[in-house]
DRENPA-3360 file (N, C-alpha, C; in nm, 2 decimals, always signed):
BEGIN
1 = XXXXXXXX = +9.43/+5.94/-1.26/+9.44/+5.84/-1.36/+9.46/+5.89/-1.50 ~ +9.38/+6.01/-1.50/+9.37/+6.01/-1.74/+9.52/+6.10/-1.73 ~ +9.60/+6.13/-1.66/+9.69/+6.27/-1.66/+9.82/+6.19/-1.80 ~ +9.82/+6.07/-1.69/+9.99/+6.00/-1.76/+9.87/+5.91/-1.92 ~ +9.76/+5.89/-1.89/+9.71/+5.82/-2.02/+9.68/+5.90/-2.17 ~ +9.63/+6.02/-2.08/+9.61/+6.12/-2.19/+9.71/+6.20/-2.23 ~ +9.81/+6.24/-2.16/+9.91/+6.28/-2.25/+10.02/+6.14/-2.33 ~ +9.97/+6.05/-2.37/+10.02/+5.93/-2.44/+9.92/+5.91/-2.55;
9 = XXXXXXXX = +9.83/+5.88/-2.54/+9.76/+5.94/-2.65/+9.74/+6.03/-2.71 ~ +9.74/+6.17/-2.66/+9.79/+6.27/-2.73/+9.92/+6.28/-2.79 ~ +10.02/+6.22/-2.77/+10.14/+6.20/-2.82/+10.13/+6.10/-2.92 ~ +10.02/+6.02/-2.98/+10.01/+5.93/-3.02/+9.87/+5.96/-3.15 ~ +9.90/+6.06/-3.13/+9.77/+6.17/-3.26/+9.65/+6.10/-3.23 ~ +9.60/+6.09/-3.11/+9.43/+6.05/-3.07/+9.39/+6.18/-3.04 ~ +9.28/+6.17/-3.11/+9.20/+6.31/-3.11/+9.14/+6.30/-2.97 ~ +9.12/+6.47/-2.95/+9.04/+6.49/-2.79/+8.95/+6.44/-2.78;
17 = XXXXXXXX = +8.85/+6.44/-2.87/+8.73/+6.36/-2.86/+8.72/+6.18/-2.84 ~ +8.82/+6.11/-2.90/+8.88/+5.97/-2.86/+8.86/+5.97/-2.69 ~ +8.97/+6.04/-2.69/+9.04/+6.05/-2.55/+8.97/+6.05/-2.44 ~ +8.85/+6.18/-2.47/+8.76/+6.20/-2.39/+8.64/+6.07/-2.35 ~ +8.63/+6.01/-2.47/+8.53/+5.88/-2.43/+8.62/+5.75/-2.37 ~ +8.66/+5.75/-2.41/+8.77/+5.67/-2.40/+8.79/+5.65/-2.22 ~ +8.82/+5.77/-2.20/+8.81/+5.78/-2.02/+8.72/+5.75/-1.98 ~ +8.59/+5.80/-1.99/+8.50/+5.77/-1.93/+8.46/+5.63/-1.95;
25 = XXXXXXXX = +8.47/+5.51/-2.02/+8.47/+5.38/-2.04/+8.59/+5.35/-1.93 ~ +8.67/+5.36/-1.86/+8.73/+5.31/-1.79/+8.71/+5.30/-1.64 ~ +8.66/+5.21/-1.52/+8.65/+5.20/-1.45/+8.70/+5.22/-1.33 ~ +8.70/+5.32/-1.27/+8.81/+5.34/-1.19/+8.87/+5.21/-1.04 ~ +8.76/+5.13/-1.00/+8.80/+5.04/-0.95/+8.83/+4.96/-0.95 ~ +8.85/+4.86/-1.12/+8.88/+4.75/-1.22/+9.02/+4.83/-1.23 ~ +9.04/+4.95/-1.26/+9.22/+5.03/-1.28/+9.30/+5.00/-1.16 ~ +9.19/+5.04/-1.07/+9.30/+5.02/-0.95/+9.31/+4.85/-0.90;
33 = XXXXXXXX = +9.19/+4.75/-0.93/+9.23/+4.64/-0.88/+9.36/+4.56/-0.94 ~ +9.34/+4.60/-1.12/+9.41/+4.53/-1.20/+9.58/+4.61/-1.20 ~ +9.63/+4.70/-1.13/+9.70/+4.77/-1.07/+9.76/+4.63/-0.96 ~ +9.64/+4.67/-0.83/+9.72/+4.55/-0.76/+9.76/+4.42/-0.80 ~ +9.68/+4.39/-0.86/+9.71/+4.22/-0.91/+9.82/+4.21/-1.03 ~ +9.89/+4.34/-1.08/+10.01/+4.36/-1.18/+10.08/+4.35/-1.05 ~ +10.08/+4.43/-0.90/+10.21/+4.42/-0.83/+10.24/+4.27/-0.74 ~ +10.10/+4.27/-0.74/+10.11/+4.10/-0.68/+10.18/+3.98/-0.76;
41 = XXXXXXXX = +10.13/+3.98/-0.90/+10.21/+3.86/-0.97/+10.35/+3.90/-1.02 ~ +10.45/+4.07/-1.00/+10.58/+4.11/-0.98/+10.62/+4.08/-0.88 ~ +10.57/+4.11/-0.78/+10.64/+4.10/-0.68/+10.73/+3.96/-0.61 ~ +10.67/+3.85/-0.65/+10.73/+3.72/-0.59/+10.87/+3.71/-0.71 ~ +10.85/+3.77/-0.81/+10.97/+3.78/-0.95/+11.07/+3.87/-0.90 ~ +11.08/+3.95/-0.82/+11.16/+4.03/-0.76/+11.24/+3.98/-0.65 ~ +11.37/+3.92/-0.67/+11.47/+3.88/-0.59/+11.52/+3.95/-0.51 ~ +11.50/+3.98/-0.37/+11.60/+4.12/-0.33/+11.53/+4.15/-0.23;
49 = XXXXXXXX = +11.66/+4.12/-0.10/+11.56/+4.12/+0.03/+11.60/+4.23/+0.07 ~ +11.65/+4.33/+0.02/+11.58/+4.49/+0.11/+11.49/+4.50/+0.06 ~ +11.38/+4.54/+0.15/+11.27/+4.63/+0.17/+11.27/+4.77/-0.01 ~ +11.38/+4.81/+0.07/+11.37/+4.95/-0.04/+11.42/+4.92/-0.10 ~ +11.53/+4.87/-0.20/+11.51/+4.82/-0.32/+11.40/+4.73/-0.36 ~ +11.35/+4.63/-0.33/+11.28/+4.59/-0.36/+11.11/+4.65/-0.41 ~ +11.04/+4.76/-0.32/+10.97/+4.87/-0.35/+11.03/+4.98/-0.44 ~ +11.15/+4.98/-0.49/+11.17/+5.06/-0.58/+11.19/+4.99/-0.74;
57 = XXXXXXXX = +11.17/+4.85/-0.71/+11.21/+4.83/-0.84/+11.03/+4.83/-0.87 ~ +10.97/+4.74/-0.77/+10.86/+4.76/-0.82/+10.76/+4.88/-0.87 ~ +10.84/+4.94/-0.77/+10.73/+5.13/-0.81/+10.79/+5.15/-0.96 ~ +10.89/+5.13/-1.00/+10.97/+5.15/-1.13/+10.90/+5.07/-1.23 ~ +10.89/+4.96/-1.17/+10.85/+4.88/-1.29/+10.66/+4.88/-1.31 ~ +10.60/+4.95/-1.23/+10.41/+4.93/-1.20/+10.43/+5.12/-1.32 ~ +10.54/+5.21/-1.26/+10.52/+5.33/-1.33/+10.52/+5.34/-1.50 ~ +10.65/+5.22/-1.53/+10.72/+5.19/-1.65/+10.58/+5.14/-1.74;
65 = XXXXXXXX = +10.50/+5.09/-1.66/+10.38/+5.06/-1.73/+10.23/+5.14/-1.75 ~ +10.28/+5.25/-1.73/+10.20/+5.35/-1.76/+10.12/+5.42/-1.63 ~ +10.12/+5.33/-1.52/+10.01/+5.36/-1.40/+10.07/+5.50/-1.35 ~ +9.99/+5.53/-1.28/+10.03/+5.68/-1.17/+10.10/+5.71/-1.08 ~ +10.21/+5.78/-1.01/+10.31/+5.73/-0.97/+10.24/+5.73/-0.82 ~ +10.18/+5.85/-0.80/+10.09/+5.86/-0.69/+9.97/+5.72/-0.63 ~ +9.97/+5.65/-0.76/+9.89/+5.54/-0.69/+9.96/+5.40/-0.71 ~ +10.10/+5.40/-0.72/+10.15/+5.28/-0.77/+10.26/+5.31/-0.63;
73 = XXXXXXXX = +10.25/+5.47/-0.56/+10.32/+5.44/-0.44/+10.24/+5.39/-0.33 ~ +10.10/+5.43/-0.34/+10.04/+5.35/-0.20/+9.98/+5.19/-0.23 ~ +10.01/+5.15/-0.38/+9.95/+5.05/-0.36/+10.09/+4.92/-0.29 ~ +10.19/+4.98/-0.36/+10.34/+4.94/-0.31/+10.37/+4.91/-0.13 ~ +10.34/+5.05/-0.12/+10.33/+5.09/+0.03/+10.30/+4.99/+0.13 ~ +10.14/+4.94/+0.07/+10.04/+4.85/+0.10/+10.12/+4.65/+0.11 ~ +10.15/+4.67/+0.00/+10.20/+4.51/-0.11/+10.34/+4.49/-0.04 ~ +10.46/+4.58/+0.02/+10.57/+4.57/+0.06/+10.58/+4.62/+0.20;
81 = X = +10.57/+4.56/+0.34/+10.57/+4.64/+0.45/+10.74/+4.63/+0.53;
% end
């Protein structure tokens, strides 16, 4: 989870010590719920009855928003059968 967050704030002049607490205040099961429930209220917005387009726009669009690409593919995986 901190990989894609922390190099954005470090691009964004937050000091390491920010950064560092900053993580640790984050929940890792509120990240991943609030994850699903971003692909759940896209997904009915997404017109397009393949399968794999459809999973790709969403993986594009859950990544475009900062999440991890690794966890925005199984939640996808999961949300699109």
């Amino acid at each position: 989870m901190a990989e894609t967050l922390t190099n954005e704030l470090k691009f964004r002049n937050i000091s390491a010590y920010n950064i560092k607490n900053a993580l640790l205040e984050i929940n890792d099961d509120a990240y991943l719920k609030t994850l699903k429930q971003l692909a759940e209220k896209k997904l009915p917005l997404i017109k397009e009855s393949n399968s794999f387009i459809k999973r790709n726009k969403l993986s594009t669009y859950l990544i475009s928003k900062g999440y991890e690409s690794n966890l925005v593919f199984d939640v996808v995986k999961t949300s699109i059968q």
